[in-house]
C-alpha positions as CSV (number, residue, x, y, z in Angstrom):
1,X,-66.9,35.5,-106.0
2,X,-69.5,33.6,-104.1
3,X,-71.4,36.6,-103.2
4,X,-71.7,38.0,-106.6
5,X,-75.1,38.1,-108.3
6,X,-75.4,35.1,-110.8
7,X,-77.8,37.8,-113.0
8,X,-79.5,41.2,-113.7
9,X,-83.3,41.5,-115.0
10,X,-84.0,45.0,-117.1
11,X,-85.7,45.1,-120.4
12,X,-88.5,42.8,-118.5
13,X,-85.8,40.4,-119.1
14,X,-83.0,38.3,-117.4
15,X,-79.2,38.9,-118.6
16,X,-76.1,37.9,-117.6
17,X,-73.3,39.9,-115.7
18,X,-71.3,40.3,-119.0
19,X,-74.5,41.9,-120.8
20,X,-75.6,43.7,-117.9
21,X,-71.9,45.3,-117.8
22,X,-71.8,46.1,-121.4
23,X,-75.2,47.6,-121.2
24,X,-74.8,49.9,-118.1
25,X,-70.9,49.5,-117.4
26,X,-69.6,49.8,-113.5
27,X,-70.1,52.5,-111.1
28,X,-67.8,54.4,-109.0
29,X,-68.1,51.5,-106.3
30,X,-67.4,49.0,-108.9
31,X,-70.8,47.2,-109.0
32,X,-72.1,46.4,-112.7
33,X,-75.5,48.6,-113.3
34,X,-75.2,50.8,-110.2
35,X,-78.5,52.6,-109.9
36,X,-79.3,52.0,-114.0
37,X,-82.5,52.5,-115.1
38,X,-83.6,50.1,-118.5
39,X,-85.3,52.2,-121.2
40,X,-88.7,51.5,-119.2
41,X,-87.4,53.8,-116.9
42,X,-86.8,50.7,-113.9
43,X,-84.4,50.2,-111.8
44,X,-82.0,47.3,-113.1
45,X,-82.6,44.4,-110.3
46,X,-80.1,42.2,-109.3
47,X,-80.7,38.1,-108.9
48,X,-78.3,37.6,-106.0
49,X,-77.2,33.1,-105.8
50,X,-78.7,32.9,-102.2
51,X,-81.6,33.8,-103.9
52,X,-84.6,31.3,-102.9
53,X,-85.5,29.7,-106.7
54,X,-81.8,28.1,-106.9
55,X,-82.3,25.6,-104.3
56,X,-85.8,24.1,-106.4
57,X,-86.8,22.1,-109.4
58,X,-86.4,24.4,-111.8
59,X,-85.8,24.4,-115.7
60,X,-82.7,25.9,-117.1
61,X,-83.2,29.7,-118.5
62,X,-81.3,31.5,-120.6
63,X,-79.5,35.4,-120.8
64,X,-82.2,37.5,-123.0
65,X,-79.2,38.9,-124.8
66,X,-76.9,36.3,-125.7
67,X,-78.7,33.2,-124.5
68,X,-76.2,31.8,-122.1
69,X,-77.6,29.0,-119.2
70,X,-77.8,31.3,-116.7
71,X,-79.6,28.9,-113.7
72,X,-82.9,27.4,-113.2
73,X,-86.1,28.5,-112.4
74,X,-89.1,26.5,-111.0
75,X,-91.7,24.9,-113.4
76,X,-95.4,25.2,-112.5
């Protein structure tokens, strides 16, 4: 869906949905890593699309589990 987040950071990391739900599964409301905690004891975050660094110049980065193009962030 549109509104769906494009990626999840833990582990001081970004990951894909797939990893994120393999890591912390769904929660009763269906949402992938629904009040998780990481093993640094922090909330997972969620990287919603409307997010403000998709609509830069930003360089491609990748899922910190599996490595797949997950958007772009900006370059300083």
């Amino acid at each position: 869906m549109k509104h769906d987040p494009i990626a999840y950071t833990y582990e001081t990391n970004i990951h894909c949905p797939k990893c994120a739900e393999e890591r912390f599964g769904r929660g009763i409301h269906g949402f992938i890593a629904e009040d998780s905690y990481d093993s640094e004891g922090n909330l997972v975050g969620v990287v919603p699309s409307w997010d403000s660094w998709c609509n830069q110049e930003w360089d491609e980065f990748p899922c910190g589990s599996c490595g797949q193009k997950l958007g772009y962030y900006k370059t300083l």
